[in-house]
Each structure stands twice: as C-alpha cells, then as structure tokens.
C-alpha positions as CSV (number, residue, x, y, z in Angstrom):
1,X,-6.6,-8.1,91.1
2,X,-9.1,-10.2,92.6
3,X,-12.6,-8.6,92.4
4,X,-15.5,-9.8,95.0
5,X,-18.9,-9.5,93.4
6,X,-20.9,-9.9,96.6
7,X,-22.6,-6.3,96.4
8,X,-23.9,-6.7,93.0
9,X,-25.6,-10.3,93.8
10,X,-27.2,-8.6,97.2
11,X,-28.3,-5.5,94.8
12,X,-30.0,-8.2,92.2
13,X,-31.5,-10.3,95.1
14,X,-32.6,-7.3,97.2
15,X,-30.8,-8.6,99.9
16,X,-29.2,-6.2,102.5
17,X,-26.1,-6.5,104.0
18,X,-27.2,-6.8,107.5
19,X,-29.1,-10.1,106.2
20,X,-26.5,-11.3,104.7
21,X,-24.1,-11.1,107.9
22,X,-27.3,-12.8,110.1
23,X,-27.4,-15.6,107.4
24,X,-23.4,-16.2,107.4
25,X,-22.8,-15.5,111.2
26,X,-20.0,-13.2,109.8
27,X,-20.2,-9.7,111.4
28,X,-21.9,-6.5,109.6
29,X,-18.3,-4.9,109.4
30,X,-16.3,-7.9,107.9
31,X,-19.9,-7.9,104.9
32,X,-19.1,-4.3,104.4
33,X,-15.8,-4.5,103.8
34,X,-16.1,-7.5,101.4
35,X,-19.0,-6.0,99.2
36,X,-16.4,-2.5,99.3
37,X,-13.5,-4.7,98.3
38,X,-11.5,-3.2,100.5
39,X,-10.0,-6.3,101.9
40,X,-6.4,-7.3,101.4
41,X,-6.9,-11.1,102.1
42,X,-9.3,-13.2,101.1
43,X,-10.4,-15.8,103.9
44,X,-11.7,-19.0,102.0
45,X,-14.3,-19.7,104.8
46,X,-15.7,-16.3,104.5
47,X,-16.4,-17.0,100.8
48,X,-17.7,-20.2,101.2
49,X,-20.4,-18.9,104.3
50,X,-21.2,-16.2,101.6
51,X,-21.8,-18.7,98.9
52,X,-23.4,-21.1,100.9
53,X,-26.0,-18.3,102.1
54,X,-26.6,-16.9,98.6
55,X,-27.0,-20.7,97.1
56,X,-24.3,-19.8,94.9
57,X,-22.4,-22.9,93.6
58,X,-20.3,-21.6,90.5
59,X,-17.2,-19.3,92.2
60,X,-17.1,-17.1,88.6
61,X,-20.7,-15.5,90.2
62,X,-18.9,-14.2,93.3
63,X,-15.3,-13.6,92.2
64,X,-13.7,-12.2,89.1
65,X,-10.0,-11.3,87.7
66,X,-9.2,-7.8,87.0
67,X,-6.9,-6.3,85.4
68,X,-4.7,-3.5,87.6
C-alpha cells in the first residue's frame, strides 16, 4: 500500500492544511483527504504541487511502501 506522508511533514513544519491548499491551489477537501490517506488514486500533479510547495525534492519524504 502506498502511504502519503503529507500530514506528518505539515505537523513538523507547523504548517496547516488550509495553507498548504492556498500554496498548491488544490482545494481544502482534496489536502484533507491526502494527509487522511483516504484516496484511492494518486494524481501525480497533486503530488508534485505538494512537493513543490513544501520544497520537497526527494519523493521517499512524501511517500512510502507499506505493507497490507
């Protein structure tokens, strides 16, 4: 299973979600449902808004593989 670590890199860099969906243009409900990993899908521009926004340039700090 595909894990998305947005939530915990927001907790470290006290950033709230609302900020983060004003610094990606991606709406407040499409953030919360990626930091709840409760998406099906993973949209590749999503992730790359996100990690553009955070600064984050190594894809192993936002996702991870789980084991079911």
């Amino acid at each position: 299973m595909l894990y998305v670590k947005v939530s915990e890199i927001l907790e470290e860099r006290n950033i709230t979600r609302a900020a983060l969906a004003e610094m990606t243009g991606l709406r407040p409900n499409v953030i919360s449902e990626i930091c709840n990993n409760q998406r099906t899908t993973i949209n590749r521009e999503h992730i790359a808004r996100i990690a553009k926004a955070l600064d984050v340039t190594d894809t192993n700090q936002l996702l991870e593989l789980r084991s079911l």
